[in-house]
N, C-alpha and C positions, 0 to 999 in steps of 0.2 A: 207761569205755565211750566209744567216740567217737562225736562229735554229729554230728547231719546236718549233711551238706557240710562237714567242721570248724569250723562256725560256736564262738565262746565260750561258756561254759559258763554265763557271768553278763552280766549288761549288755545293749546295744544294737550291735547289728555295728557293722563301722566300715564306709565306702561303699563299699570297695576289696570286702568280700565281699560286700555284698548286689550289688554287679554281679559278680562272679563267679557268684554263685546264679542272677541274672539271666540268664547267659549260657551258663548249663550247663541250664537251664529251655528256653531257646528253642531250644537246640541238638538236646535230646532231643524235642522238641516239632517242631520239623521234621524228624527221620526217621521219627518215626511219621507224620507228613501225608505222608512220600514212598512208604511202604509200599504195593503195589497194592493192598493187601486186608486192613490189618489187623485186623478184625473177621470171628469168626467166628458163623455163624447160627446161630439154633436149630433142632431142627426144626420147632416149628410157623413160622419166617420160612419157612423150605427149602421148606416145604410152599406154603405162602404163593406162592411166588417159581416156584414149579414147577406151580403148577395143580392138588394134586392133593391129598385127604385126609391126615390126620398119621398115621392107620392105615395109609394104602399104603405109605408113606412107613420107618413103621418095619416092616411084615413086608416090603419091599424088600430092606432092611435085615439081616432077620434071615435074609433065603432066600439072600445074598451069605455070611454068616457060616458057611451050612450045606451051599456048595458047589451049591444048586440053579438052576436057570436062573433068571434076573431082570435085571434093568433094569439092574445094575453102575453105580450113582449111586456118586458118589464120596464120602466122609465122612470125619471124623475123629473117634475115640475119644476122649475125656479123662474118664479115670474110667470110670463107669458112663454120662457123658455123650455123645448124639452131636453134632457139630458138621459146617458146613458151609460151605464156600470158594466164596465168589462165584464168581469167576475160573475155582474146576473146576467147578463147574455149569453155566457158560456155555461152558464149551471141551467138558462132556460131552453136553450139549442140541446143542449145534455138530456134534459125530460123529453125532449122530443123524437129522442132517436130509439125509440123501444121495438 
């Protein structure tokens, strides 16, 4: 089985790979600090963040799922989980203030 970063299997790395790990560490490490939004909320933050009960929040939710008139917050699925995008909360609170 091959070991993280192909470090060796026994002993103490040699410097040429702990600055490779070093340097594949900060690499990955600055594209996630460059992502606009890489975290996503929960809903009680969403609710939080929005002003408004975790109960409106998810039958908003559930009235979008059923075709019914509602607020069309934007969200994402993962699992049975919802999740929620800074970035379209703010671009969808933004549509709303006309």
């Amino acid at each position: 089985m091959e070991r993280f970063f192909n470090a060796p299997a026994r002993g103490r790395p040699k410097l040429a790979e702990v600055d490779l790990i070093a340097r594949k560490v900060a690499d990955h490490l600055s594209r996630v600090h460059q992502s606009p939004d890489p975290v996503l909320w929960s809903v009680e933050a969403a609710a939080s963040y929005l002003g408004m009960q975790k109960s409106t929040l998810y039958n908003e939710v559930s009235r979008q799922n059923q075709g019914r008139a509602c607020l069309k917050i934007p969200y994402i699925k993962i699992g049975r989980s919802l999740r929620f995008c800074k970035t379209a909360l703010d671009a969808w609170l933004e549509s709303r203030q006309g």
